[in-house]
N, CA, C and O atoms as a Maestro MAE file, in Angstrom:
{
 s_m_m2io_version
 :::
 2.0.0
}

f_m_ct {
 s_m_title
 :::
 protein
 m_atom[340] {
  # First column is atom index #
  i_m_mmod_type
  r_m_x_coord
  r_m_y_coord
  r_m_z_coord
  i_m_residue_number
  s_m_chain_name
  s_m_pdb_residue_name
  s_m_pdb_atom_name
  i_m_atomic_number
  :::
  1 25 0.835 -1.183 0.000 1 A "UNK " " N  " 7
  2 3 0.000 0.000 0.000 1 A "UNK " " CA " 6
  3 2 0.877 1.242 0.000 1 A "UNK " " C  " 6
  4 15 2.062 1.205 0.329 1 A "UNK " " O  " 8
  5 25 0.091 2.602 -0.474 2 A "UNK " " N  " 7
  6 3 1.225 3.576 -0.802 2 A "UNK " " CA " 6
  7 2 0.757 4.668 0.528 2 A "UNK " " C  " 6
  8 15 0.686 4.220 1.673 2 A "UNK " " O  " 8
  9 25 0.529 5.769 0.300 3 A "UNK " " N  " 7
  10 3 0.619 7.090 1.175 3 A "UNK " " CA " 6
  11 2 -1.172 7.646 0.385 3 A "UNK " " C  " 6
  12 15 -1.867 7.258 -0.553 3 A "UNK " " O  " 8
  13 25 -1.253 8.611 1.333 4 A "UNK " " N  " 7
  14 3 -2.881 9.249 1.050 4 A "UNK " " CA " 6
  15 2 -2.714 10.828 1.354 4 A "UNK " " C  " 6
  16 15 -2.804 11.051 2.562 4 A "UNK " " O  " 8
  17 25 -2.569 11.587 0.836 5 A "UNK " " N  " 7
  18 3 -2.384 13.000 0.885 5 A "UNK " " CA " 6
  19 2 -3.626 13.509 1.202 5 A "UNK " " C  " 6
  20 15 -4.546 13.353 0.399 5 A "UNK " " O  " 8
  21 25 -3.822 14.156 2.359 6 A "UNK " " N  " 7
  22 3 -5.251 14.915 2.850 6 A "UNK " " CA " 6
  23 2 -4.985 16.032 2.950 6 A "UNK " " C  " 6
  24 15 -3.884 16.502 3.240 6 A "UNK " " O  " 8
  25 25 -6.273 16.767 2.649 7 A "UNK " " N  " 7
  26 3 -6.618 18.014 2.726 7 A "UNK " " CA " 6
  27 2 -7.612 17.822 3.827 7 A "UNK " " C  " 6
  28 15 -8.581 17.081 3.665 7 A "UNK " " O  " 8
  29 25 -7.349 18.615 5.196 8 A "UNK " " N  " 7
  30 3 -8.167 18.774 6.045 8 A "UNK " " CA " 6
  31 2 -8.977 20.271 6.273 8 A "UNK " " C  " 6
  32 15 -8.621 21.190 5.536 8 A "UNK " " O  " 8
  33 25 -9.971 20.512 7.195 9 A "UNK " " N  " 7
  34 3 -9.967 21.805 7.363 9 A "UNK " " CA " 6
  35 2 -10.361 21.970 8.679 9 A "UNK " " C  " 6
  36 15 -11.438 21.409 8.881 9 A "UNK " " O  " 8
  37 25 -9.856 22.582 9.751 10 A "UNK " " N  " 7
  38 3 -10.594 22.251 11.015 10 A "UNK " " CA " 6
  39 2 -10.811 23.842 11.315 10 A "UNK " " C  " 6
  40 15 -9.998 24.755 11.170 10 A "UNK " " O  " 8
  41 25 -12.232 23.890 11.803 11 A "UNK " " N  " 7
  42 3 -12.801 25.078 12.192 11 A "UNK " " CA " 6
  43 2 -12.660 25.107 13.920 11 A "UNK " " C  " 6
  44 15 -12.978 24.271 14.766 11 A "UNK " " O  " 8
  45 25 -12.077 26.370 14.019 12 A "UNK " " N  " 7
  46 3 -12.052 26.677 15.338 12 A "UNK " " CA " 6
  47 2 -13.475 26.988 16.302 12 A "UNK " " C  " 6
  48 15 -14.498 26.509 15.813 12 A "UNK " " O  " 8
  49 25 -13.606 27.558 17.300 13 A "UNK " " N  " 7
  50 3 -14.973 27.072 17.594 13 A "UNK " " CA " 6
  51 2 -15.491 28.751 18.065 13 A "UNK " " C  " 6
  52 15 -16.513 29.141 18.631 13 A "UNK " " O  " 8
  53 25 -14.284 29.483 17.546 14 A "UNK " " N  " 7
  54 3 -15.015 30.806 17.823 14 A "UNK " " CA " 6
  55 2 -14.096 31.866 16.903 14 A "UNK " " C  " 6
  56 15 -13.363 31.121 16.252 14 A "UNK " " O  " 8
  57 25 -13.856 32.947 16.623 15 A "UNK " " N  " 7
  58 3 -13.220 34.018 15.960 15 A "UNK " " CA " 6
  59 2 -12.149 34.186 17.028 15 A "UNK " " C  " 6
  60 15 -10.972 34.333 16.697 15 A "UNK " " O  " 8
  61 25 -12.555 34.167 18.383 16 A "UNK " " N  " 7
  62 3 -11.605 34.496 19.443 16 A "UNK " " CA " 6
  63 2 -10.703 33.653 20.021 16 A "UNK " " C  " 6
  64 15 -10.113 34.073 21.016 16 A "UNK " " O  " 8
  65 25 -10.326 31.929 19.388 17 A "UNK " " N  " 7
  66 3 -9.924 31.078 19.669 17 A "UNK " " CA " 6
  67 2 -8.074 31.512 19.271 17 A "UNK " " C  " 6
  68 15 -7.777 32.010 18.185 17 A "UNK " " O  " 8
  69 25 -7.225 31.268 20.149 18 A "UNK " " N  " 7
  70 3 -5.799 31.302 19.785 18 A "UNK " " CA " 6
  71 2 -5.498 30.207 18.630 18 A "UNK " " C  " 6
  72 15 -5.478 29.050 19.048 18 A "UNK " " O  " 8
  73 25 -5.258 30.385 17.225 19 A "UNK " " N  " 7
  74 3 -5.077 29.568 16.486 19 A "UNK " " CA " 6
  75 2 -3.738 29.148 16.855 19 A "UNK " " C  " 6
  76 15 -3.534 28.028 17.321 19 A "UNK " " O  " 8
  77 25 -2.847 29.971 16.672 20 A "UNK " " N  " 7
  78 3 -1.622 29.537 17.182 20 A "UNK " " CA " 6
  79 2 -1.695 28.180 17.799 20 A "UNK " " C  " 6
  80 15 -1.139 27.203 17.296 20 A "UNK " " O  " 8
  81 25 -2.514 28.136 19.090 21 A "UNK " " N  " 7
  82 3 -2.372 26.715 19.915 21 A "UNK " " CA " 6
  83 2 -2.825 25.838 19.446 21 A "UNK " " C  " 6
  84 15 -2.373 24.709 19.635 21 A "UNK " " O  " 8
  85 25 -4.050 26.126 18.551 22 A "UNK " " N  " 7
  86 3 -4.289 24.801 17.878 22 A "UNK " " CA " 6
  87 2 -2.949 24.342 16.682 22 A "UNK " " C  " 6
  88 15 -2.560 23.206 16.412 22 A "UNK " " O  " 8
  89 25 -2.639 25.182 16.332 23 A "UNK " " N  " 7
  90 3 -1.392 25.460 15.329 23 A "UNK " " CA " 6
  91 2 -0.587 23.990 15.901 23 A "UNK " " C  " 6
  92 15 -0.398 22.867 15.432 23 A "UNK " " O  " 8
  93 25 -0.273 24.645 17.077 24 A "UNK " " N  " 7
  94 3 1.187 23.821 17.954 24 A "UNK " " CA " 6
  95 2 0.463 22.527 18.309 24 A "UNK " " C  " 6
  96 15 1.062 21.456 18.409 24 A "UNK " " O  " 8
  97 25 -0.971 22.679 18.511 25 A "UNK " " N  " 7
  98 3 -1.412 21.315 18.924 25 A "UNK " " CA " 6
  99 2 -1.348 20.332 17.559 25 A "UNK " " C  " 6
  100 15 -0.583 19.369 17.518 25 A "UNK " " O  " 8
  101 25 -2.013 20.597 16.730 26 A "UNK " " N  " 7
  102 3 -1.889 19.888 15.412 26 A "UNK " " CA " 6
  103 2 -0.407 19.366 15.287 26 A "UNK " " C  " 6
  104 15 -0.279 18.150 15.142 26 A "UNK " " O  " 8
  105 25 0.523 20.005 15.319 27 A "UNK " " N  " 7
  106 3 2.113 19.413 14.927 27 A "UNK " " CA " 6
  107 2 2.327 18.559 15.787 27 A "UNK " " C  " 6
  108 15 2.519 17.409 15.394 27 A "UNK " " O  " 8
  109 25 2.356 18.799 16.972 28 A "UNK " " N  " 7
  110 3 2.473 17.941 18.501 28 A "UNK " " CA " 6
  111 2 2.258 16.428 17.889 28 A "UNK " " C  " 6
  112 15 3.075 15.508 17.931 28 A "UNK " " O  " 8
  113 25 0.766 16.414 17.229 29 A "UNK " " N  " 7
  114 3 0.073 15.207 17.269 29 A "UNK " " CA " 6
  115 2 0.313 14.454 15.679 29 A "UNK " " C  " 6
  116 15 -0.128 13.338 15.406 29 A "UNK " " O  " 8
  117 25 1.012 15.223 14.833 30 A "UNK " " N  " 7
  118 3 0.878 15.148 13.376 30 A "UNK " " CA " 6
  119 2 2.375 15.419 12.879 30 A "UNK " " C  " 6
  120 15 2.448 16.214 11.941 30 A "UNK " " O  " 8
  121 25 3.487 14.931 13.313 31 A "UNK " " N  " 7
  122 3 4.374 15.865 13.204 31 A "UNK " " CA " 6
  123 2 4.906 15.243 11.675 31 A "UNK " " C  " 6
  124 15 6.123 15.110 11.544 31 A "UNK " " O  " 8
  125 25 4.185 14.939 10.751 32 A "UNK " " N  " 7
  126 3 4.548 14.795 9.104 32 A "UNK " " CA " 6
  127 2 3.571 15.360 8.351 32 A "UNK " " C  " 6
  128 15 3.015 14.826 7.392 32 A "UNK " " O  " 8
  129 25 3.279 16.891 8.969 33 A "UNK " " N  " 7
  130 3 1.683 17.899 8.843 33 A "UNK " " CA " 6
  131 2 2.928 18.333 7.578 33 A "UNK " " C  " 6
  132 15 4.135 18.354 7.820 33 A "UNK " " O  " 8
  133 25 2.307 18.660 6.210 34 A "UNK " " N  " 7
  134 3 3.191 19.209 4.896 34 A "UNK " " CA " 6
  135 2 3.180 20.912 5.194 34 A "UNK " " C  " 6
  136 15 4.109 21.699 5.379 34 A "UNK " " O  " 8
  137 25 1.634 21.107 5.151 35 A "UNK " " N  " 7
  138 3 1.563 22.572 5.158 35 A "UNK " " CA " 6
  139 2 0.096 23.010 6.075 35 A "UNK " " C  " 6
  140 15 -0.971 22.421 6.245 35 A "UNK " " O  " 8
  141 25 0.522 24.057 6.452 36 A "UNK " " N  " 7
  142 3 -0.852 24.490 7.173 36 A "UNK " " CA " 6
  143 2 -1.220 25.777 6.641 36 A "UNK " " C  " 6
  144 15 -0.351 26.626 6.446 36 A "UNK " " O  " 8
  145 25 -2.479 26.001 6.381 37 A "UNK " " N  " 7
  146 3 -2.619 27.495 5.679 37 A "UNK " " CA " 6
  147 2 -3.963 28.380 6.485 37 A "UNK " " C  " 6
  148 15 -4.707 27.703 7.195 37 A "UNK " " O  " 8
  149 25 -4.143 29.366 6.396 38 A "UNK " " N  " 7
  150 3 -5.600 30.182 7.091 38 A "UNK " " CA " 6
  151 2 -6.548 30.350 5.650 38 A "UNK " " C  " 6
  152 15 -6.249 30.839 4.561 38 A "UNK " " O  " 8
  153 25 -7.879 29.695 6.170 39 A "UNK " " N  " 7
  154 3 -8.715 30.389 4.815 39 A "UNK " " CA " 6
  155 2 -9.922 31.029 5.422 39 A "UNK " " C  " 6
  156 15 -10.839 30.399 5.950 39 A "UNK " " O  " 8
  157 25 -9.853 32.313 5.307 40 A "UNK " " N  " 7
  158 3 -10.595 32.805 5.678 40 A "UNK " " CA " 6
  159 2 -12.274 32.605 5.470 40 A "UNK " " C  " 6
  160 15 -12.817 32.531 4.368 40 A "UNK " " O  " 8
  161 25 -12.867 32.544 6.593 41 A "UNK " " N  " 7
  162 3 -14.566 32.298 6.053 41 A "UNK " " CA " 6
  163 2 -15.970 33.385 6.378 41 A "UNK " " C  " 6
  164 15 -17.170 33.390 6.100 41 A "UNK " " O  " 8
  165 25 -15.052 34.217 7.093 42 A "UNK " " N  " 7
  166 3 -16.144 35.325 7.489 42 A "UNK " " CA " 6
  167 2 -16.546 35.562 8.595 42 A "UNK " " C  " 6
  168 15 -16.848 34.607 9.312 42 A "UNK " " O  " 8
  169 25 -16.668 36.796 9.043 43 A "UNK " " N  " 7
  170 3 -16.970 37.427 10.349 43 A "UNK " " CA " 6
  171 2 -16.128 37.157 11.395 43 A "UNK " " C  " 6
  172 15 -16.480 36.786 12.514 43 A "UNK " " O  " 8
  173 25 -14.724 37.399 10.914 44 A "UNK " " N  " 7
  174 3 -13.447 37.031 11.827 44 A "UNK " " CA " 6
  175 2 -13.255 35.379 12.022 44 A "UNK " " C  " 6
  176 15 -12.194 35.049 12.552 44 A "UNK " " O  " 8
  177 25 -14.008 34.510 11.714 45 A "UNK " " N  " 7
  178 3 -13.526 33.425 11.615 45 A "UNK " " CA " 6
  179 2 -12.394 32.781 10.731 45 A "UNK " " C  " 6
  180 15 -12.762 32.803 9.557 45 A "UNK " " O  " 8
  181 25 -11.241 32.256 10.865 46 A "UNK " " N  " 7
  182 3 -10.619 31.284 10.045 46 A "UNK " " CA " 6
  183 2 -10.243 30.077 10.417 46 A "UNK " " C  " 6
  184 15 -9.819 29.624 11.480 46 A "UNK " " O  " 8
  185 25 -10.480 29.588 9.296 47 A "UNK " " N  " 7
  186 3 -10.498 27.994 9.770 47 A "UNK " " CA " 6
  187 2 -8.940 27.651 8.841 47 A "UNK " " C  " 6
  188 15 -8.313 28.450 8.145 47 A "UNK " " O  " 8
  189 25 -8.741 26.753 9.017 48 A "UNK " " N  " 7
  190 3 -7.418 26.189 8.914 48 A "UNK " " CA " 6
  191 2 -7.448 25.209 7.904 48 A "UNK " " C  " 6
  192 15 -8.364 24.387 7.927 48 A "UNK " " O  " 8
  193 25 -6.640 25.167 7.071 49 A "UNK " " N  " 7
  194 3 -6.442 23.820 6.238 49 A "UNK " " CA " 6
  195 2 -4.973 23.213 6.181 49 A "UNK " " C  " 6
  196 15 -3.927 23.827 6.386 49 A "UNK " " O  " 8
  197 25 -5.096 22.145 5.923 50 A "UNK " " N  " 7
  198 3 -3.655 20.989 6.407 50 A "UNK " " CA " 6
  199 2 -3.892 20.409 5.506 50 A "UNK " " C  " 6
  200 15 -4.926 20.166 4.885 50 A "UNK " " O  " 8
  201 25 -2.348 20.026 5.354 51 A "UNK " " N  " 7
  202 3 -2.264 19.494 4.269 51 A "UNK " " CA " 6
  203 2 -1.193 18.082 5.528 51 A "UNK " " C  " 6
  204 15 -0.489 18.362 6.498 51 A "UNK " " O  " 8
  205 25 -1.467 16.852 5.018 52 A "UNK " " N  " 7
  206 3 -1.222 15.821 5.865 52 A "UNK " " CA " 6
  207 2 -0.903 14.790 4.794 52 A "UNK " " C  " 6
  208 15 -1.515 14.626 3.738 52 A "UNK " " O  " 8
  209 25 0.457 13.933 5.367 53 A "UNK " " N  " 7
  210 3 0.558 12.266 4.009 53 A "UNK " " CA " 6
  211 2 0.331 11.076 4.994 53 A "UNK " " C  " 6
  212 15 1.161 11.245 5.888 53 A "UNK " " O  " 8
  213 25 -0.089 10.428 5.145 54 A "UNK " " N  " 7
  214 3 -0.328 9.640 5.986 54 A "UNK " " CA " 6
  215 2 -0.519 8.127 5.077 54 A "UNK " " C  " 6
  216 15 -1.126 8.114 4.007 54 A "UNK " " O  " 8
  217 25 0.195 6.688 5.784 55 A "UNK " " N  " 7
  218 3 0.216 5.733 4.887 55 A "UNK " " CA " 6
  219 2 -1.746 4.966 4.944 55 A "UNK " " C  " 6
  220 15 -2.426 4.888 5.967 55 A "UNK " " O  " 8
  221 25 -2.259 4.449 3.261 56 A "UNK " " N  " 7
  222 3 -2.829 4.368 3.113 56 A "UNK " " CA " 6
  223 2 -3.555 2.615 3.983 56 A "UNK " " C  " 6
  224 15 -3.288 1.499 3.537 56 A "UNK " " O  " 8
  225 25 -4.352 2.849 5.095 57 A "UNK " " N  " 7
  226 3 -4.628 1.863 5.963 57 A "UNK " " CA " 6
  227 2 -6.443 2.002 6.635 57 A "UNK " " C  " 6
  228 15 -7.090 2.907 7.161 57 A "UNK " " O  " 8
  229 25 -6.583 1.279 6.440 58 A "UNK " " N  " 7
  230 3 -8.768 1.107 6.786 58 A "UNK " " CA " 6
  231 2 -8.603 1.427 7.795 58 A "UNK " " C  " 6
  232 15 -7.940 0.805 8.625 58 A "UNK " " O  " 8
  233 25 -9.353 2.819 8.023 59 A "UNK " " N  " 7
  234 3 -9.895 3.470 9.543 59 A "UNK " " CA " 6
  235 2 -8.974 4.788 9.829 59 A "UNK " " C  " 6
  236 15 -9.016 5.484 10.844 59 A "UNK " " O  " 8
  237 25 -8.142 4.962 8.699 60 A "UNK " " N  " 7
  238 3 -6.954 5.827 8.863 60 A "UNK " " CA " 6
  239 2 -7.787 7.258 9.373 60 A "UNK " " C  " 6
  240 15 -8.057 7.644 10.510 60 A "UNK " " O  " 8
  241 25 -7.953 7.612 8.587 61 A "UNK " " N  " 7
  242 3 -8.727 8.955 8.733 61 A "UNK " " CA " 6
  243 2 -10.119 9.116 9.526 61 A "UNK " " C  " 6
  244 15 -10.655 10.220 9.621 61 A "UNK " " O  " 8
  245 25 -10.575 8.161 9.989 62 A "UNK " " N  " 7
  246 3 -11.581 8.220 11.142 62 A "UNK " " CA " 6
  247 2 -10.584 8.872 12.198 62 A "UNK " " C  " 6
  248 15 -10.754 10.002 12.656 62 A "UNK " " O  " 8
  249 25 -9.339 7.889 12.590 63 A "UNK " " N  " 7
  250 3 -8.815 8.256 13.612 63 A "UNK " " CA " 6
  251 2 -7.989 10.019 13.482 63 A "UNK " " C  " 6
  252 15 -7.636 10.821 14.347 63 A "UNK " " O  " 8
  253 25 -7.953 10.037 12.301 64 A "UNK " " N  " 7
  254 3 -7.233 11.560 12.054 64 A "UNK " " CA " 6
  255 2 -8.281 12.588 12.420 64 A "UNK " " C  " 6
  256 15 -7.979 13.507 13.181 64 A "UNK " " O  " 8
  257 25 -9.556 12.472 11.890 65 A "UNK " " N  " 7
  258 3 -10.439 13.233 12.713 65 A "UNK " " CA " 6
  259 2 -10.554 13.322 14.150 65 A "UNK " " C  " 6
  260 15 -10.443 14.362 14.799 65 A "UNK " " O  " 8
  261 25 -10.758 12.294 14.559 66 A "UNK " " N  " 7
  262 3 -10.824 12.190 15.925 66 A "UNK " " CA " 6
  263 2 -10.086 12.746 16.492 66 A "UNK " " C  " 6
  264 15 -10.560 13.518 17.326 66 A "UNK " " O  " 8
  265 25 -8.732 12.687 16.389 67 A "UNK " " N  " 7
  266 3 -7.843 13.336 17.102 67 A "UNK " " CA " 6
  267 2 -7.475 15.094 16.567 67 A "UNK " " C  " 6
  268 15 -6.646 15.831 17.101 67 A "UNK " " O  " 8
  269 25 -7.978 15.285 15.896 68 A "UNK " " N  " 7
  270 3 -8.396 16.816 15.634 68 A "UNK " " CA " 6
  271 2 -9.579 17.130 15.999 68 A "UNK " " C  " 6
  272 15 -9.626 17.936 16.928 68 A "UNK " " O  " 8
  273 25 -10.338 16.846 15.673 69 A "UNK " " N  " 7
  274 3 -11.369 17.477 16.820 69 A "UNK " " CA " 6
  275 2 -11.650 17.119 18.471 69 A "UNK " " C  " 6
  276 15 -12.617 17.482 19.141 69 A "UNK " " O  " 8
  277 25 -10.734 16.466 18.810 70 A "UNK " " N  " 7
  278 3 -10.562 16.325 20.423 70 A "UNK " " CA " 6
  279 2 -9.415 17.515 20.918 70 A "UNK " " C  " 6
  280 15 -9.139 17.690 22.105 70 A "UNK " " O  " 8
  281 25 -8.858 18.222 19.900 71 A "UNK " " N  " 7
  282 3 -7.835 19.291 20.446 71 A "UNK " " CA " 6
  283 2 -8.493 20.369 20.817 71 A "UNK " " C  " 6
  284 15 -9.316 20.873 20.053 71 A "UNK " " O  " 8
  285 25 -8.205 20.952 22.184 72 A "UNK " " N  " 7
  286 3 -9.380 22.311 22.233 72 A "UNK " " CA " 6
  287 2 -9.074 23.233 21.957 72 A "UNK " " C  " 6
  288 15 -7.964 23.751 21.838 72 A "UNK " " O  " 8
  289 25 -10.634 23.753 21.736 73 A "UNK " " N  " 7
  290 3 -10.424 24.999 20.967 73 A "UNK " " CA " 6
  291 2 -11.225 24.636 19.211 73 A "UNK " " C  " 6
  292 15 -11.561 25.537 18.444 73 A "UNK " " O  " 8
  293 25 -11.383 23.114 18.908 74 A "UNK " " N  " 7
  294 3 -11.666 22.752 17.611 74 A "UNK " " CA " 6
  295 2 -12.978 22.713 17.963 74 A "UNK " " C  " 6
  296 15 -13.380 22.355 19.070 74 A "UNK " " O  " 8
  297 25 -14.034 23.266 16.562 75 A "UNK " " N  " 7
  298 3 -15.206 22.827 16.653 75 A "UNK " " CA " 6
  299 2 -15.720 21.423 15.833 75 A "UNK " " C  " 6
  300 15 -16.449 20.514 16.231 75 A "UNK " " O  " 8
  301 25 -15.137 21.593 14.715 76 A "UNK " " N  " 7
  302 3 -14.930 20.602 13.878 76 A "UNK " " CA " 6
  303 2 -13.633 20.282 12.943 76 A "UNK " " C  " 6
  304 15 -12.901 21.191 12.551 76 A "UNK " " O  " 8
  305 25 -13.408 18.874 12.612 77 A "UNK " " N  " 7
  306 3 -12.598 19.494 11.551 77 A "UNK " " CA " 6
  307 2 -13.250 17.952 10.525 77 A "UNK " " C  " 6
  308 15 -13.874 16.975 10.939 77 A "UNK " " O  " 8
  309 25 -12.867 18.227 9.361 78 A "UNK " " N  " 7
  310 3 -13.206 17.583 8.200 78 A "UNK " " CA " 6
  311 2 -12.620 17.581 7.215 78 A "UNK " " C  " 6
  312 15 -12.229 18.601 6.647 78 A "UNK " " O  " 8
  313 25 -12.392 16.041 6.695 79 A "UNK " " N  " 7
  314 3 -11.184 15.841 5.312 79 A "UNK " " CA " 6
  315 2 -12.104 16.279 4.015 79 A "UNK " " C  " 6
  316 15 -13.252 15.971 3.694 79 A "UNK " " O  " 8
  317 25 -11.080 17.153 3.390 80 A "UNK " " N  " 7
  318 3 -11.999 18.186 2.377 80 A "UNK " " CA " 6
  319 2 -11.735 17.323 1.381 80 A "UNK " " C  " 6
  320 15 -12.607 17.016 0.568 80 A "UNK " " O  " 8
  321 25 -10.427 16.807 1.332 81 A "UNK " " N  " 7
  322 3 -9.599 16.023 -0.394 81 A "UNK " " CA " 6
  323 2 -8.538 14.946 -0.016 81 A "UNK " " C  " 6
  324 15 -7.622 15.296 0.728 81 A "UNK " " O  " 8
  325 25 -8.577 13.991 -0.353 82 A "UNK " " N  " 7
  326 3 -7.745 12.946 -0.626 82 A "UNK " " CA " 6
  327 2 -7.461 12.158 -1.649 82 A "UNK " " C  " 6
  328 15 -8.311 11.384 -2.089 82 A "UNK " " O  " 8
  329 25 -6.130 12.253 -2.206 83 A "UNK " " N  " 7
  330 3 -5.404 11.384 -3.065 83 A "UNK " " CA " 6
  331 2 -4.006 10.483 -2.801 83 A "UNK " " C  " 6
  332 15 -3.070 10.787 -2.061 83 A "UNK " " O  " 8
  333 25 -4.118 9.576 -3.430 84 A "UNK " " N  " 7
  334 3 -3.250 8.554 -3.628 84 A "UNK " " CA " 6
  335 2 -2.149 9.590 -3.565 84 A "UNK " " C  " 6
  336 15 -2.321 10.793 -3.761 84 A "UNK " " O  " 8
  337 25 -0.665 8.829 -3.187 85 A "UNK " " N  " 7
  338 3 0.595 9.854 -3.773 85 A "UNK " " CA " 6
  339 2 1.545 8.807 -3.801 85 A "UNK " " C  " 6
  340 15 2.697 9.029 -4.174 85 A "UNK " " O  " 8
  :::
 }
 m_bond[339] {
  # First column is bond index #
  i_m_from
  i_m_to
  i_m_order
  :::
  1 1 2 1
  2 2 3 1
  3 3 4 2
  4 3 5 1
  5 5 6 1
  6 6 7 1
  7 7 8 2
  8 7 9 1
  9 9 10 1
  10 10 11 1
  11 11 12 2
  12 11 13 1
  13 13 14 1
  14 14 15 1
  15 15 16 2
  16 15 17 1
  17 17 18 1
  18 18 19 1
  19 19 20 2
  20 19 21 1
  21 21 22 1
  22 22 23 1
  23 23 24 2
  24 23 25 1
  25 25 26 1
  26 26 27 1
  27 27 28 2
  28 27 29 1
  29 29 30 1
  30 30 31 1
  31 31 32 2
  32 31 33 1
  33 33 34 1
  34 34 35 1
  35 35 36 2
  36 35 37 1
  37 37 38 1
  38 38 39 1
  39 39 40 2
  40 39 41 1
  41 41 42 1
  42 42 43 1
  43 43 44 2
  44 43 45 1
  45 45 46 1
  46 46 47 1
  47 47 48 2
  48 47 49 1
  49 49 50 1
  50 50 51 1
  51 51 52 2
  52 51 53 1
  53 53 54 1
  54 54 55 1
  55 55 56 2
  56 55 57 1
  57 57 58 1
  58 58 59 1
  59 59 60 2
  60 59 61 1
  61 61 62 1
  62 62 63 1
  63 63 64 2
  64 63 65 1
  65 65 66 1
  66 66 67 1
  67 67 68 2
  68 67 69 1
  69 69 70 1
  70 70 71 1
  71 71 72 2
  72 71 73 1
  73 73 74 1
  74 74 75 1
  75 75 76 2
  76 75 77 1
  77 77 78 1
  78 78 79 1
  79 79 80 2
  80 79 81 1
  81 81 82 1
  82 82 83 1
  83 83 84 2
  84 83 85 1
  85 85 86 1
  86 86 87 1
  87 87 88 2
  88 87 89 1
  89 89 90 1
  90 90 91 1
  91 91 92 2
  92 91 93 1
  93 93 94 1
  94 94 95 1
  95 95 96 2
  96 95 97 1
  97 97 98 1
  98 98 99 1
  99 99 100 2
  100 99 101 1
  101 101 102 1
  102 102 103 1
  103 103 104 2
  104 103 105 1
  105 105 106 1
  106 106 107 1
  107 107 108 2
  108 107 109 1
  109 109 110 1
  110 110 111 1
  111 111 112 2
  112 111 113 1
  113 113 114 1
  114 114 115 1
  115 115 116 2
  116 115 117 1
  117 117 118 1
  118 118 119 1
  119 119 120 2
  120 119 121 1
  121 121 122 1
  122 122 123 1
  123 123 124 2
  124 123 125 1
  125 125 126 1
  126 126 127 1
  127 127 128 2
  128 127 129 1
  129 129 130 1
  130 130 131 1
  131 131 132 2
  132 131 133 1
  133 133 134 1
  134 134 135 1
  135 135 136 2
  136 135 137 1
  137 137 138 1
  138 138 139 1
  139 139 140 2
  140 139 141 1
  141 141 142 1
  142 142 143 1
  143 143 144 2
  144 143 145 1
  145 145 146 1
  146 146 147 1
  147 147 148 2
  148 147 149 1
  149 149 150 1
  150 150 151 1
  151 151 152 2
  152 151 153 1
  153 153 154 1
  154 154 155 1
  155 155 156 2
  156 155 157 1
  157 157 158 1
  158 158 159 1
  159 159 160 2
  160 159 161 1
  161 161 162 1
  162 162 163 1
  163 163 164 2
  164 163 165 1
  165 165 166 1
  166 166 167 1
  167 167 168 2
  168 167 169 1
  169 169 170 1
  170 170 171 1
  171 171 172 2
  172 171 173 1
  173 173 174 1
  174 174 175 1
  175 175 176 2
  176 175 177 1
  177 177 178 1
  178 178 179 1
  179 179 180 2
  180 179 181 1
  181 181 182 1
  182 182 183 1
  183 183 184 2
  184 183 185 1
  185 185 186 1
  186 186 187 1
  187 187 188 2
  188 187 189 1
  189 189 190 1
  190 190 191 1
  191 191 192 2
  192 191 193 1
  193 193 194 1
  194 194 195 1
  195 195 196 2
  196 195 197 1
  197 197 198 1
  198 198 199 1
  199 199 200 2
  200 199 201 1
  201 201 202 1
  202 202 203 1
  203 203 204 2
  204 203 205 1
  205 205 206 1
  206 206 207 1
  207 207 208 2
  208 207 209 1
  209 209 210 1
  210 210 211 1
  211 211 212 2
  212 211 213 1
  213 213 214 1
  214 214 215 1
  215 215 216 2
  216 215 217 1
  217 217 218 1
  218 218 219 1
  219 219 220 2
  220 219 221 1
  221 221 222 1
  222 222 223 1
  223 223 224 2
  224 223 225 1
  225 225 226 1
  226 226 227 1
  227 227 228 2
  228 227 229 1
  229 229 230 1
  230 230 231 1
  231 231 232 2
  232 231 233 1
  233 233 234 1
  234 234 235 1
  235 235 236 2
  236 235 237 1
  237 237 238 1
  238 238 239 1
  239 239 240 2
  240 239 241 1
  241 241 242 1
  242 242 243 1
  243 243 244 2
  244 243 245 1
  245 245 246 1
  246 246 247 1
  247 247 248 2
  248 247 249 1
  249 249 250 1
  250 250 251 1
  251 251 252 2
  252 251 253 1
  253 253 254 1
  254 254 255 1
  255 255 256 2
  256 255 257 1
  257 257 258 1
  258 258 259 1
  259 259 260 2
  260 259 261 1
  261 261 262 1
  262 262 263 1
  263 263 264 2
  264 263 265 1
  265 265 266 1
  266 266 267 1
  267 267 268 2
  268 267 269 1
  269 269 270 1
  270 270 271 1
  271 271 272 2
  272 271 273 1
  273 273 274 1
  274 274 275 1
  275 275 276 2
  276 275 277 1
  277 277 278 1
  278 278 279 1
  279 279 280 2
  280 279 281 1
  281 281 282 1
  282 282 283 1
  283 283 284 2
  284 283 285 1
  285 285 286 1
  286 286 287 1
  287 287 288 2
  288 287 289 1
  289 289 290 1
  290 290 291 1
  291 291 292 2
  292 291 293 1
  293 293 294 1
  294 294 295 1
  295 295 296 2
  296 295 297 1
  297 297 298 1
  298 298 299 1
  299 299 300 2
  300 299 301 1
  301 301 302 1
  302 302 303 1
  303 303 304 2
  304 303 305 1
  305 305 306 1
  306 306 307 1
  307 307 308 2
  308 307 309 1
  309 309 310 1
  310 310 311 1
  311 311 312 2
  312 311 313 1
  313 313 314 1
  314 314 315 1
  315 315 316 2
  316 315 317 1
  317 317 318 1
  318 318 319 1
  319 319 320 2
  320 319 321 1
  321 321 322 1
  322 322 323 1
  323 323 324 2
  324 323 325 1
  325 325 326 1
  326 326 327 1
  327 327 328 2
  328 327 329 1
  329 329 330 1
  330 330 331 1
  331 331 332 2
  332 331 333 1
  333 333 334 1
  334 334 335 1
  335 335 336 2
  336 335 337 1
  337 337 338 1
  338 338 339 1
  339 339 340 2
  :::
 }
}
């Protein structure tokens, strides 16, 4: 089996949330995170997108959610795109 390139996006759970910490929390837990970017969505909110390679295995990304949205401060987060690499 090969690798699975995700596009995540995890929404913080308020405009007033320190992204930063979720920032540091995400790496903590992910530390082969490619890129992290801000996309803005409105009314001071930004939510975050990640870019993640992770090897291709059944249940993989259940557990990648899970453990992003158990970091606080997350309201949700959700795999936007995935491809083979």
């Amino acid at each position: 089996m090969g690798d699975v390139a995700l596009i995540i996006r995890v929404m913080p759970e308020s405009p007033e949330i320190n992204r930063e910490n979720i920032v540091a929390a995400i790496k903590e837990q992910f530390p082969k995170v490619q890129d992290i970017r801000e996309e803005p969505i409105g009314f001071g909110l930004v939510a975050l997108k990640i870019a993640l390679v992770v090897p291709d295995a059944e249940g993989q990304t259940e557990v990648i959610e899970e453990k992003l949205n158990a970091i606080e401060g997350v309201e949700r987060a959700e795999i936007v795109e995935s491809t083979l690499v």
